[in-house]
C-alpha positions as CSV (number, residue, x, y, z in Angstrom):
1,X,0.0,0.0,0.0
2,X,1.3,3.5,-0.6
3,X,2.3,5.4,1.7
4,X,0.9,9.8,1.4
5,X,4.5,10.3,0.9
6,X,5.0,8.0,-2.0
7,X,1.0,8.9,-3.2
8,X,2.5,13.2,-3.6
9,X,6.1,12.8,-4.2
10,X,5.1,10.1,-7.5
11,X,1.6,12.3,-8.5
12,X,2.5,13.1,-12.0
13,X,2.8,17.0,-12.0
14,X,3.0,19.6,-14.8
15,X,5.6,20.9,-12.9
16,X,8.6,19.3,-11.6
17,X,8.8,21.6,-8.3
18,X,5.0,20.9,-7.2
19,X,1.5,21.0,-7.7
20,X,-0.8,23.6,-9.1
21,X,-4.2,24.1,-8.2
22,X,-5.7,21.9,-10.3
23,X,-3.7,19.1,-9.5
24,X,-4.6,19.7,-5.9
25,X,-7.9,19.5,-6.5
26,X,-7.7,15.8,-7.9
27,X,-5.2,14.4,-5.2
28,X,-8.0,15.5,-2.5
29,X,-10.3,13.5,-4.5
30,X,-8.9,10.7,-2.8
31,X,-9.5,11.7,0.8
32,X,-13.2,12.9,1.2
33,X,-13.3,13.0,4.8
34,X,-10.2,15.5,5.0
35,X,-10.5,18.4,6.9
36,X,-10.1,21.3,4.6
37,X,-9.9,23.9,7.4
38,X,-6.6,22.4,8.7
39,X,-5.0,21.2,5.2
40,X,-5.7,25.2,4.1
41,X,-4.6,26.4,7.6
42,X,-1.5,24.3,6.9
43,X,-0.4,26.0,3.8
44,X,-0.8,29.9,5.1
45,X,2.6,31.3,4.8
46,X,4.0,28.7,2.7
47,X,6.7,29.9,0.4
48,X,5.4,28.9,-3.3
49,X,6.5,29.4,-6.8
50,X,4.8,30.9,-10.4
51,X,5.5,29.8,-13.2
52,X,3.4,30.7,-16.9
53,X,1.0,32.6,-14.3
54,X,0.5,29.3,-12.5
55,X,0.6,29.0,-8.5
56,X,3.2,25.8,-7.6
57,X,3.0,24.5,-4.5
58,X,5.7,22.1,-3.2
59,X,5.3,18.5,-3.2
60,X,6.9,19.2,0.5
61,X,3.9,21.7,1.7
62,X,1.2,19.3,0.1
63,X,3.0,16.3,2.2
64,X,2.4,18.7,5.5
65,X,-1.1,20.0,4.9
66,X,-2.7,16.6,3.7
67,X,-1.3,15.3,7.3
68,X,-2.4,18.0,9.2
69,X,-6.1,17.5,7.0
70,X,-6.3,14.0,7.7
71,X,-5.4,14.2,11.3
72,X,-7.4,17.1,11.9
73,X,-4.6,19.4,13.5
74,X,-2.3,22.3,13.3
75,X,1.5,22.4,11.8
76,X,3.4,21.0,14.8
77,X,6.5,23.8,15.4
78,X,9.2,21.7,13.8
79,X,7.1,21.5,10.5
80,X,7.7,24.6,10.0
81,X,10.5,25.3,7.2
């Protein structure tokens, strides 16, 4: 079975760095019981990248936020980067 880790880091991406919004969208697909409040809340003050007027999020951030969704919690201190 694979592992949240292994389900973001091989997601294929139109971006190498991360995910755009889009993309987002379909990996949540998967978990309909997440909490959206926490994986959002997770992401505030991330540091992200644009590219052809796209938003990328890192594969890192997603990893982070669809823990914190799941689990139904807040960014523990040493999550922060």
């Amino acid at each position: 079975m694979a592992t949240i880790r292994d389900k973001i880091y091989n997601f294929k991406t139109k971006h190498e760095e991360g995910f755009i919004q889009s993309e987002i969208d379909v990996l949540l697909k998967g978990y309909p019981d997440i909490d959206m409040d926490k994986f959002h809340n997770a992401l505030m003050g991330i540091t992200c990248m644009t590219r052809d007027e796209e938003t990328i999020i890192y594969h890192c951030d997603i990893e982070k936020a669809l823990y914190c969704g799941i689990e139904g919690r807040d960014l523990y201190s040493w999550e922060w980067d």
